[in-house]
N, C-alpha and C positions, 0 to 999 in steps of 0.2 A: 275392513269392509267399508266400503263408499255408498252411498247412497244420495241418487241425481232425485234432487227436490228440493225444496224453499226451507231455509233453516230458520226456525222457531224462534222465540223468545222464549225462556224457562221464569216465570216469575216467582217472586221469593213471599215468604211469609209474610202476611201484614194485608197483602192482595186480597180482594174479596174474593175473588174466583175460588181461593184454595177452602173456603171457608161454605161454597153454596152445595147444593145437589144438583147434581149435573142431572140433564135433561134426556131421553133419549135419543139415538141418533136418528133422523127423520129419514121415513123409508125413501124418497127423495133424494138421498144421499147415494143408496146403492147403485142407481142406474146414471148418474150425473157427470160419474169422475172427478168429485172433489170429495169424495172419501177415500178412496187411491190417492189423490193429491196431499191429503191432512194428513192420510197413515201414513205414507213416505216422508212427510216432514215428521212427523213425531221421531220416527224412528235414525233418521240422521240427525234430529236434534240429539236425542238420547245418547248416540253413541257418540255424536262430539264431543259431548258432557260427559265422556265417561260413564254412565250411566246403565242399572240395568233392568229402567222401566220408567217411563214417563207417559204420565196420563194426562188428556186434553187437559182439565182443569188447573194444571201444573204450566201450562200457554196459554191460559186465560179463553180456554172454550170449552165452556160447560155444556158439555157434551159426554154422553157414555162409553168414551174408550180410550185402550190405553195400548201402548206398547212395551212388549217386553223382548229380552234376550237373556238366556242361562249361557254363560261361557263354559265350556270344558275345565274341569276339575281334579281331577285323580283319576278315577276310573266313571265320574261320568262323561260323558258325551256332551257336546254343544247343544242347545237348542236354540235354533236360529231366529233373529230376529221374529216376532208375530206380532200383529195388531189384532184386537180384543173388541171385537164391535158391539154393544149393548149385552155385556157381561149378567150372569150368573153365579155367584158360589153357596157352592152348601159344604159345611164341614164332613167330614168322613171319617176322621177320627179327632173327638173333642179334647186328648189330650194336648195340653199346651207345651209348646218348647221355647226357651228366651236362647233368642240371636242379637246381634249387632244390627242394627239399620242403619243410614242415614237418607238423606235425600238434597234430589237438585234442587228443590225449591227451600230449604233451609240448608245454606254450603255449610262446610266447616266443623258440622256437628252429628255425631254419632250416639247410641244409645242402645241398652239391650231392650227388646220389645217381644212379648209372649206371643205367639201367632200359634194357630191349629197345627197339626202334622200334617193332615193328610185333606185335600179338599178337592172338589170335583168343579171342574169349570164349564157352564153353557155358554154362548154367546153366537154371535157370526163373525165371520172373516171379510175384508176389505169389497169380498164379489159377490158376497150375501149370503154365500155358503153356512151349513150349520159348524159349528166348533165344537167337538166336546172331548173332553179329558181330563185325567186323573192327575193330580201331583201332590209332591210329598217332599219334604225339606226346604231345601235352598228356593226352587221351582214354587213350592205351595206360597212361601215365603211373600219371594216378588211379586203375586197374584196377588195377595192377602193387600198388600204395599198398596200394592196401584189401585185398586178396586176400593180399599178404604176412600182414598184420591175422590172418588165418582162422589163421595156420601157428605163431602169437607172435615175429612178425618184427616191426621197426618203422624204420623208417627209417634210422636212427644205426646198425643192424646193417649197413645195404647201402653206407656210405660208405666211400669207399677210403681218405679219409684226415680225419681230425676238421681239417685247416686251412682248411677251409671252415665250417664250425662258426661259426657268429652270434647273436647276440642279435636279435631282430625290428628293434629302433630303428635298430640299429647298422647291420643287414644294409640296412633301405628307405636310409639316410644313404650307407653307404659302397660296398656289393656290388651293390646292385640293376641288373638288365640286363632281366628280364624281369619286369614286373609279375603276373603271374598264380601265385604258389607255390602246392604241391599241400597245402594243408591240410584233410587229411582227417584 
């Protein structure tokens, strides 16, 4: 999938950006076309990068939104690129499950990270529209990912213990169980 828009910088850990509270996105943004412009870059950066979620703060604009895409799976379904405008979640079921993560903004390194199962997401869409929906797994997962993003949370914060901690080669050679890591 192609996407005609301005490709991004992804910055890496160390940046201050990744570390602030992103700010709301200014209702100014809806009616402008440079929210259309920034969500179409987010989301061709993202999928340059391999990627399945990148949030402004992760391009150094602390701002509250992110984009995401769930690829096809076994018997789930695609869900197509979306951008996440001034985001909500609330958990929906508080049990925890430990996956793999990594992200664009720290390459190379992977880890297992406890996220909720199941959470409910509010927000709006790139045209000001309301956003709301339910997810659960892989889906809640990338939400959980890019939303921490918004707060200067990053993955390596939500780990319980760095013995999971891998290098990408090492992690596909000797860890790997689920092919799909969250790298947003």
């Amino acid at each position: 999938m192609t996407v005609e828009a301005q490709r991004l910088e992804v910055i890496r850990l160390g940046h201050p950006a990744l570390r602030s509270i992103a700010e709301p996105v200014p209702e100014a943004w809806f009616s402008s076309g440079r929210l259309h412009e920034f969500g179409r870059g987010l989301i061709r950066s993202m999928l340059e990068e391999e990627g399945v979620g990148l949030a402004a703060p992760q391009v150094a604009e602390e701002l509250r939104l992110f984009a995401y895409w769930i690829p096809a799976h076994d018997d789930t379904p695609e869900i197509e690129p979306t951008v996440v405008v001034n985001p909500e979640i609330r958990i929906v079921d508080p049990e925890l499950e430990e996956g793999w993560e990594g992200c664009l903004s720290i390459p190379g390194l992977r880890g297992l990270v406890p996220r909720a199962r199941r959470i409910k997401l509010k927000g709006r869409t790139m045209d000001g529209s309301s956003l709301s929906l339910t997810a659960s797994g892989f889906h809640a997962r990338v939400i959980q990912h890019e939303f921490d993003h918004l707060d200067g949370v990053v993955f390596l914060d939500r780990m319980t213990s760095a013995q999971s901690l891998a290098f990408e080669e090492e992690w596909d050679r000797y860890m790997v169980d689920d092919p799909e890591p969250d790298d947003a």
